[in-house]
SESEPA-561546 format. One record per residue (C-alpha): z, y, x. Coordinates in nm, 2 decimals. Layout:
N
PT,Z,Y,X
...
***
This chain:
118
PT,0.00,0.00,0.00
PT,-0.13,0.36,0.13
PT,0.18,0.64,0.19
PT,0.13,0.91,-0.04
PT,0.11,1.22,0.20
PT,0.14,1.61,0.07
PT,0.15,1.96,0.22
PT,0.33,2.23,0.19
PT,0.25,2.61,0.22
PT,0.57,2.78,0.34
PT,0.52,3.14,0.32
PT,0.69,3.25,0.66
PT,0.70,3.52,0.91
PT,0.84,3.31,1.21
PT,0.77,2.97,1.12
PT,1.16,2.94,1.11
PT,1.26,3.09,0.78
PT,1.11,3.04,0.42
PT,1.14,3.45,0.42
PT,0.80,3.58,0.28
PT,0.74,3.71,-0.09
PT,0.41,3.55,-0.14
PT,0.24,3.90,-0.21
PT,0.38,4.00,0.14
PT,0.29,3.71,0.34
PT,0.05,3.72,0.61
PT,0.07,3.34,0.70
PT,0.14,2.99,0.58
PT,0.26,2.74,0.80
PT,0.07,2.43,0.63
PT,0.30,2.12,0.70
PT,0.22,1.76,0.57
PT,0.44,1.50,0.48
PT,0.43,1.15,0.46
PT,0.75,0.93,0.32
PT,1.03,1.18,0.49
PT,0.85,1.28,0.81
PT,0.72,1.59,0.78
PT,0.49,1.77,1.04
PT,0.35,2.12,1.10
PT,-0.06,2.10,1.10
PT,-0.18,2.39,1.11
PT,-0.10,2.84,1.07
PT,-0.31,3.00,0.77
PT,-0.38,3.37,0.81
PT,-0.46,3.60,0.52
PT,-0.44,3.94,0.41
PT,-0.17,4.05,0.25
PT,-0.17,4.02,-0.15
PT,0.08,4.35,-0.19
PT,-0.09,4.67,-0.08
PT,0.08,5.00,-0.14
PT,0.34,4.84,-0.40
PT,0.00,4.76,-0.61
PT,-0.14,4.39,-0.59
PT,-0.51,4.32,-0.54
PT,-0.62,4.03,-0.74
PT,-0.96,3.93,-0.58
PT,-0.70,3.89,-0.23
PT,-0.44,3.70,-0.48
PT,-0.73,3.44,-0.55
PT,-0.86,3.45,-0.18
PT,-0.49,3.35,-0.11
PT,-0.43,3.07,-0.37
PT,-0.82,2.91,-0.27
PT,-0.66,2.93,0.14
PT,-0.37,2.68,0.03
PT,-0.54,2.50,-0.30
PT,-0.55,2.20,-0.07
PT,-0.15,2.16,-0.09
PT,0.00,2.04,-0.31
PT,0.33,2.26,-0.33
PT,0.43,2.64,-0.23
PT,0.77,2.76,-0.04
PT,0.86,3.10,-0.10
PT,1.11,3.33,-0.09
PT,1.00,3.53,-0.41
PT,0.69,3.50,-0.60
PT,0.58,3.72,-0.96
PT,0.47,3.55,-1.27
PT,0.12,3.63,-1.28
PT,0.08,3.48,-0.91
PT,0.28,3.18,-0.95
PT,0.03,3.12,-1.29
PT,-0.29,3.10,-1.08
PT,-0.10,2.88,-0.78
PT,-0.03,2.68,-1.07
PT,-0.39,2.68,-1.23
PT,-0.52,2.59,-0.84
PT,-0.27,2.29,-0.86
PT,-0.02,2.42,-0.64
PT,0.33,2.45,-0.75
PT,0.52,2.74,-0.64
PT,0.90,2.71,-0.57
PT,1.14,2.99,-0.44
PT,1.35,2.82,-0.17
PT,1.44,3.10,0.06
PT,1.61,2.93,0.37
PT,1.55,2.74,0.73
PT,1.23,2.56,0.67
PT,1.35,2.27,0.70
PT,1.60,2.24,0.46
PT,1.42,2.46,0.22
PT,1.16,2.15,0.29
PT,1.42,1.90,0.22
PT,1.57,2.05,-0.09
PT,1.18,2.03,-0.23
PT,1.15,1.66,-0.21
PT,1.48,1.61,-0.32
PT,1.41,1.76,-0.60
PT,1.04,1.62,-0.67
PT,1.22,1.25,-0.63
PT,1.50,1.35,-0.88
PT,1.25,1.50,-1.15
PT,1.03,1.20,-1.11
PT,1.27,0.96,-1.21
PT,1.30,1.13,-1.55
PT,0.91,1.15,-1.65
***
């Protein structure tokens, strides 16, 4: 039987910390996962959704279509409207603000305790 492997766009400015709104983020640190290991692939750039304190929303789908290969989103804040068109794109936002690692860690915990209940 294949391992079902995932990513994860963390929004991050130092690849540390979960500490990005996702309208302010510049990069996603794209990690995959496979059973519990988890691995850094690769660093997405992109411009900036939040301009000004006004959002641009050709650059808000630019950003969802750069990560619409993941399969979740780690944030530190996201609005409604973008965390609708993540969702549309098949990625599921969360706001987990924290190392990256745990913020990881509390995301699969999670995902394992809402699938037993589907």
């Amino acid at each position: 039987m294949a391992k079902k492997t995932e990513k994860i766009a963390v929004a991050s400015s130092d690849g540390i910390v979960v500490n990005r709104h996702f309208g302010h983020a510049t990069q996603f640190y794209i990690y995959e996962i496979m059973e519990e290991e988890k691995r850094l692939l690769e660093i997405r750039k992109v411009e900036s959704v939040c301009q000004g304190g006004n959002h641009d929303d050709k650059r808000l789908v630019e950003t969802i279509n750069k990560i619409a290969d993941c399969n979740y989103l780690l944030v530190s804040r996201i609005g409604y409207g973008a965390a609708t068109v993540a969702e549309q794109k098949g990625v599921i936002p969360y706001e987990i603000p924290g190392l990256i690692e745990e913020s990881i860690q509390q995301l699969l915990n999670y995902t394992k305790i809402k699938k037993l209940f589907e």
